[in-house]
C-alpha positions as CSV (number, residue, x, y, z in Angstrom):
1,X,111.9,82.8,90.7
2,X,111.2,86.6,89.8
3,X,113.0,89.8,90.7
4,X,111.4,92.9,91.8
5,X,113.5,95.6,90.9
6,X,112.5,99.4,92.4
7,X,113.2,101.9,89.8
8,X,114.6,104.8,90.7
9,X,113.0,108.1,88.9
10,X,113.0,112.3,88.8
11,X,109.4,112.1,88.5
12,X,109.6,112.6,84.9
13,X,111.8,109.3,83.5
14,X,113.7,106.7,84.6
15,X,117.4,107.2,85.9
16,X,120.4,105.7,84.4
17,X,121.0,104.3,87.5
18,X,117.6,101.9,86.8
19,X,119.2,100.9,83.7
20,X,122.0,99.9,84.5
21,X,120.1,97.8,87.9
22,X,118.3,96.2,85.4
23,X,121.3,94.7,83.4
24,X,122.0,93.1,86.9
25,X,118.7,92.0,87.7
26,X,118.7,90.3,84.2
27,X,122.1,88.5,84.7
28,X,120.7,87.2,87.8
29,X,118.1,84.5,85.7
30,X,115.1,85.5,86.6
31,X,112.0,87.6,85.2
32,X,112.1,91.1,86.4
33,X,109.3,92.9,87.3
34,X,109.7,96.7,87.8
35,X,108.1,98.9,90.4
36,X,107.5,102.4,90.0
37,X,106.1,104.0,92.9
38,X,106.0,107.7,93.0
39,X,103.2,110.2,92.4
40,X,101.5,110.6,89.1
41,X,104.0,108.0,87.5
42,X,101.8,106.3,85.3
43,X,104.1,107.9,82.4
44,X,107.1,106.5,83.9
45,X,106.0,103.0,84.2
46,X,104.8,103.1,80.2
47,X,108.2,103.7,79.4
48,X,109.7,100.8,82.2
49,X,107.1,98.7,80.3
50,X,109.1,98.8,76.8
51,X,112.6,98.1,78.3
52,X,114.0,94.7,76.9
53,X,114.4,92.1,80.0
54,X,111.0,93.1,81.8
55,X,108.3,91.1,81.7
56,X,105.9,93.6,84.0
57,X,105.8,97.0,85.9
58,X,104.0,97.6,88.9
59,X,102.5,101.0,89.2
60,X,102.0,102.7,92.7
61,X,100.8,106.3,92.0
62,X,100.1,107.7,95.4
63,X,101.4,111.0,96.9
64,X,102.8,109.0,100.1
65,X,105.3,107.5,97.8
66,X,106.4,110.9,96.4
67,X,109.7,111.2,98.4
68,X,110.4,107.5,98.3
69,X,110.9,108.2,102.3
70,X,111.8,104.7,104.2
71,X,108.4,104.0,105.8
72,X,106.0,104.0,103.2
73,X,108.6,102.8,100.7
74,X,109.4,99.7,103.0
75,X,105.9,98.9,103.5
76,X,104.8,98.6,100.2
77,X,108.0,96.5,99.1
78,X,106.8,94.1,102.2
79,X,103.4,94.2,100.6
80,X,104.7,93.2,97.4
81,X,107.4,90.8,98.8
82,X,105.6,87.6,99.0
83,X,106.2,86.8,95.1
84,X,109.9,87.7,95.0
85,X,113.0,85.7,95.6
86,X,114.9,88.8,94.7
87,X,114.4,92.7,95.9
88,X,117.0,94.7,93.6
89,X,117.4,98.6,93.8
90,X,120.4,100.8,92.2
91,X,122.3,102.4,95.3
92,X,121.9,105.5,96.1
93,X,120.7,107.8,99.2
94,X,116.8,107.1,98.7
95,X,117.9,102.7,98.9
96,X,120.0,103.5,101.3
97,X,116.9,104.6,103.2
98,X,114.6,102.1,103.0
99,X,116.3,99.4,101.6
100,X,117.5,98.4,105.2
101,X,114.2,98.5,106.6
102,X,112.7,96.2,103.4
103,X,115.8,93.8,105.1
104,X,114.9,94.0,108.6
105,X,111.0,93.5,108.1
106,X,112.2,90.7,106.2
107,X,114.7,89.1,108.8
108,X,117.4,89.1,106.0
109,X,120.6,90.5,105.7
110,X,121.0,93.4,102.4
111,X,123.8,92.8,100.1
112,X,125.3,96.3,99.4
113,X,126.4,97.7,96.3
114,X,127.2,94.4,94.1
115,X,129.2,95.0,91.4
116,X,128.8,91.6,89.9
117,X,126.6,89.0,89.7
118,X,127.9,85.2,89.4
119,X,124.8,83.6,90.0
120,X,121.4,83.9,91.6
121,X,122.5,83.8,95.2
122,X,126.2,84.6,94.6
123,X,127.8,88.3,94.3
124,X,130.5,90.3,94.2
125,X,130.8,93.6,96.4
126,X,133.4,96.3,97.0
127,X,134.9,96.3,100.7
128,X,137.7,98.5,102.2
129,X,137.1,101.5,99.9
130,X,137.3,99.2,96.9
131,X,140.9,98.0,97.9
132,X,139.4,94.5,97.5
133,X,136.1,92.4,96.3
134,X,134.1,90.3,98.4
135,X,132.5,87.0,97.1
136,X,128.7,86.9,98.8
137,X,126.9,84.1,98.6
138,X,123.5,85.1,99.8
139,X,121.5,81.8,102.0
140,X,118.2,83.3,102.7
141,X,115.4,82.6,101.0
142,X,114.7,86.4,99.9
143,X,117.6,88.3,98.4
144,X,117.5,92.4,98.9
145,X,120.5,93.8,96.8
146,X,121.7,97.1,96.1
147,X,123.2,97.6,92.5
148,X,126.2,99.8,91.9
149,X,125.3,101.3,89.0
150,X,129.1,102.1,87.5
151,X,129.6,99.2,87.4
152,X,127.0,97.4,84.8
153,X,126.1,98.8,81.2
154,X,122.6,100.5,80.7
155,X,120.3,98.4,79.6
156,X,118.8,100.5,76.7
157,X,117.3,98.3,74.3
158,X,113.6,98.2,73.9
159,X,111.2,95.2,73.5
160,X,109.3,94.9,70.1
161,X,106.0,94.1,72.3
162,X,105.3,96.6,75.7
163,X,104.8,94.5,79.0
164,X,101.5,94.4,80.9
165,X,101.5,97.3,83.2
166,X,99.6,96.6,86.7
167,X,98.2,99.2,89.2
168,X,99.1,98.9,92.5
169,X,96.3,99.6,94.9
170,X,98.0,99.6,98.0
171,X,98.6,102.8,99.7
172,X,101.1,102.9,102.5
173,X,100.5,105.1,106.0
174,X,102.5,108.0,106.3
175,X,105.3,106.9,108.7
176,X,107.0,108.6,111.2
177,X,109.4,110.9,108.9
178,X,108.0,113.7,106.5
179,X,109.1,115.5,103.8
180,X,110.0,119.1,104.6
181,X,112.4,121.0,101.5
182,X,114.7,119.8,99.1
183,X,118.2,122.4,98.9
184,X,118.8,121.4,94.8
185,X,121.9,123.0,94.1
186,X,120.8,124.0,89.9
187,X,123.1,123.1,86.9
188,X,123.9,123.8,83.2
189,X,126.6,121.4,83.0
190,X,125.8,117.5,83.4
191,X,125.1,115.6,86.4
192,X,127.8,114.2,87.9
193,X,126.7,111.2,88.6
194,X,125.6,110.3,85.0
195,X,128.4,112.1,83.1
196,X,130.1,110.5,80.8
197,X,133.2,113.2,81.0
198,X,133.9,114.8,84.0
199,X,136.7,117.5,85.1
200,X,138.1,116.9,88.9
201,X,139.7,119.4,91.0
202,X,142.0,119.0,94.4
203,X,143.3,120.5,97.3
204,X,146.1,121.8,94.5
205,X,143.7,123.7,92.7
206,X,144.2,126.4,95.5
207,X,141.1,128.2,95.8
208,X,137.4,128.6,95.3
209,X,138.6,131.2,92.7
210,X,141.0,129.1,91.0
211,X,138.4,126.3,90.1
212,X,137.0,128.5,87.7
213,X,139.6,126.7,85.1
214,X,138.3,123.7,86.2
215,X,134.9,125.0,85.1
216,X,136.4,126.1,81.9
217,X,137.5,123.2,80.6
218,X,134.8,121.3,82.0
219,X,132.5,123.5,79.9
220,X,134.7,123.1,77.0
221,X,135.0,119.3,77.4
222,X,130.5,119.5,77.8
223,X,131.4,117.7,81.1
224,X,130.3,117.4,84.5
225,X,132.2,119.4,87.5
226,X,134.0,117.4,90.6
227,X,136.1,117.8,93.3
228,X,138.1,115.6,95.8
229,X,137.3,115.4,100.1
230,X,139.8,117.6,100.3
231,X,138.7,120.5,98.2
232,X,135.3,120.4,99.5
233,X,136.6,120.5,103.3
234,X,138.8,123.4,102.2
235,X,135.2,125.4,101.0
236,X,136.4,125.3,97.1
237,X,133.3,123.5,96.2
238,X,129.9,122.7,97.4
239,X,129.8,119.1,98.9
240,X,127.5,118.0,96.1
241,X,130.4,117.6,93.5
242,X,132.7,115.2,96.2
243,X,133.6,112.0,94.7
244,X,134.8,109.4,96.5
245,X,133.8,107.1,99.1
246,X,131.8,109.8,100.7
247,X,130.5,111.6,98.0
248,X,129.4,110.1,94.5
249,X,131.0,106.9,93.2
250,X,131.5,107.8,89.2
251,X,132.6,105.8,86.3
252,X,132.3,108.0,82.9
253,X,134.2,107.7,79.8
254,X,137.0,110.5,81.1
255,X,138.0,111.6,84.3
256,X,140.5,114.0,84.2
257,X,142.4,115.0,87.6
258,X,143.6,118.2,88.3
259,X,145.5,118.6,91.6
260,X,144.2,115.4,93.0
261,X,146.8,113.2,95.0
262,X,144.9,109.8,94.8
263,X,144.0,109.5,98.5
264,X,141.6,105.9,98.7
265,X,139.0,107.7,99.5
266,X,138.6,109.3,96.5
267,X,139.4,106.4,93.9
268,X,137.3,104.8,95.8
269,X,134.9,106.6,94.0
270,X,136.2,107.0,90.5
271,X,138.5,104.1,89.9
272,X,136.0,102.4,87.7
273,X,136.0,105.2,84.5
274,X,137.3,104.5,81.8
275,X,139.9,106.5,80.6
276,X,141.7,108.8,83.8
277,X,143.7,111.6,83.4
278,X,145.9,112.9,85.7
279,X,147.6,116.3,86.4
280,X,149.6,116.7,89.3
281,X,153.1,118.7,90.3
282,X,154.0,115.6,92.1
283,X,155.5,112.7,90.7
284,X,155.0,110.6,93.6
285,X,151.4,111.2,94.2
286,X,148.9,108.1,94.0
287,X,146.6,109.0,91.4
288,X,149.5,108.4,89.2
289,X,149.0,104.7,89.8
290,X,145.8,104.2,88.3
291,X,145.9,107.2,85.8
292,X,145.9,105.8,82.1
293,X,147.8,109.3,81.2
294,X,149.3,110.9,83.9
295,X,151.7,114.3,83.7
296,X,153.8,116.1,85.9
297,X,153.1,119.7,85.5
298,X,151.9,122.8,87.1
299,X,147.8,122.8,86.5
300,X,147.9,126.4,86.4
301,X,150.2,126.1,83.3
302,X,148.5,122.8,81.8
303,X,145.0,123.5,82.5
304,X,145.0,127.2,80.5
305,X,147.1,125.9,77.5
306,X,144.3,122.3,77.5
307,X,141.8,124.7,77.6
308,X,142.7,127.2,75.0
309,X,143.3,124.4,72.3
310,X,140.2,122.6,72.5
C-alpha cells in the first residue's frame, strides 16, 4: 500500500503544515509519495524529494493548478488515485476545498482533521469543538484524510540520498470556479499559524486601541498576534488573527492570554500549545482551567509592567 500525500506550498517552499502531514502519513506504514502541483514548482518538489520518509514526488507544474481551486485539484488527485490506498493532505481552507470532491468522485467518506493515527485504517479525530476524540476506523478501500497539523511534529530530517522526482503530464480543465484576487493582509510579525509564541487578546482588552499592548509584547516576545471570536466581532482585530474553532486552530510553544474568558470555541483552537498563559481579572473564567500559569490581574496593569521587563 502507498500514500499520496498533497503538499501544501506558498509557491516558494513547503509549509510546516506538509511536514508535519508527513510525520502522519509515515506512521500510517506505508511509502509516501508527495504531490506538488502548483505552477513553476519544480523547485519545490526538489526540496519534497530530500525529506526523510518519501520515497517519490510527483511534480504537476501547470498554471491550472496555481490556486489549488477544487476542480482541477480534484481531478488530477482522481487521475492519480488508482495507485493509492491512502490520499493525505494537512487541513486547511485549500483541502477543505477539494478534498471533499477527491471523496465524492471517489464514493468514500473523508476523515477530517485526524490527530492520531493508530493504524492504517484506524484514527483519531476531534468532535464537539475538541471536547472529545473520536476513534475512526476507516472500511473503504481508499482512505482520503485531512491532517491536523498541531497536532504531529515536523518532519524535518533529510534523507542522505534525494528521491526520484516524476513529472506529471496531466493537465486538468479549468473548472467551473476561477481565481479572481487574493485580500493578503501583510505582516512583520510571524504567521500565526506557524508561530511558535503567540500573544492573544479578548473582549477584555477593550478596544482596537488598547491592543496595541498586545502588539507590544508580542513584538517583544518575536511572536505572532491573536485574538479571540469575540474581539474580532467587537472590530478590535481583523478576522485573520481569530483562533478558535472558527478561525486558526494553533499549537506553539507559548500562548499567552490576555483578557480571554476560555469560551470552547476558542480552546478549541489553542488547547494543544504547549505552555498557556493566562491573564484575566476574573477568577472564575474558563481559560483558567487549561492555563499552565494563570493570574488574576488587571491586563492593563500586567501587560505594561511584562512588557517593560523583557
Amino acid at each position: 500500500m502507498t500514500t499520496l500525500l498533497i503538499a501544501e506550498h506558498n509557491s516558494s517552499a513547503l509549509s510546516p503544515s506538509t511536514l508535519s502531514a508527513l510525520t502522519a502519513a509515515n506512521e500510517m506504514g506505508n511509502d509516501v509519495h508527495v504531490l506538488v502541483a502548483g505552477n513553476n514548482v519544480e523547485l519545490i518538489a526538489s526540496d519534497a524529494a530530500n525529506l526523510l520518509g518519501v520515497t517519490k514526488v510527483l511534480c504537476a507544474s501547470s498554471d491550472v493548478y496555481e490556486r489549488a481551486l477544487a476542480e482541477p485539484m480534484s481531478e488530477l488527485v482522481l487521475h492519480l488515485a488508482g495507485q493509492y490506498s491512502h490520499i493525505v493532505a494537512p487541513s486547511n481552507s485549500e483541502s477543505k476545498d477539494f478534498m471533499p470532491r477527491v471523496a465524492a468522485l471517489l464514493d468514500v467518506g473523508q476523515v477530517s482533521d485526524i490527530c492520531a493515527v493508530l493504524s492504517q485504517n484506524q484514527f483519531k479525530r476531534p468532535i464537539y469543538a475538541g471536547n472529545a476524540i473520536a476513534t475512526v476506523t476507516v472500511l473503504d478501500a481508499k482512505k482520503v484524510i485531512t491532517v491536523r497539523a498541531s497536532s504531529f511534529d515536523k518532519t524535518t530530517q533529510h534523507s542522505d540520498q534525494a528521491c526520484a522526482v516524476e513529472t506529471v503530464a496531466f493537465v486538468a480543465s479549468n473548472g467551473l470556479s476561477s481565481w479572481q484576487s487574493d485580500d493578503i493582509t501583510e505582516s512583520a510579525r510571524p504567521d500565526l499559524a506557524s508561530a511558535a509564541r503567540v500573544v492573544s487578546g479578548g473582549r477584555g482588552v477593550g478596544s482596537s486601541e488598547n491592543f496595541a499592548l498586545i502588539e507590544a509584547l508580542a513584538d517583544k516576545l518575536g511572536a505572532a498576534v491573536g485574538a479571540s471570536r469575540a474581539a474580532v466581532d467587537a472590530g478590535f482585530v481583523s478576522n485573520d488573527l481569530q483562533v478558535g474553532q472558527t478561525g486558526k486552530i494553533v499549537a506553539p510553544d507559548l500562548y499567552m492570554a490576555f483578557g480571554v474568558s476560555g469560551a470552547i470555541q476558542h480552546l478549541a483552537g489553542m488547547k494543544d500549545s504547549k505552555v498557556i498563559v493566562a491573564v484575566n481579572k476574573d477568577e472564575d473564567a474558563p481559560i483558567f482551567q487549561i492555563a499552565d500559569y494563570g493570574l488574576v490581574g488587571d491586563l492593563f496593569e500586567v501587560l505594561p509592567e511584562m512588557t517593560s521587563k523583557l
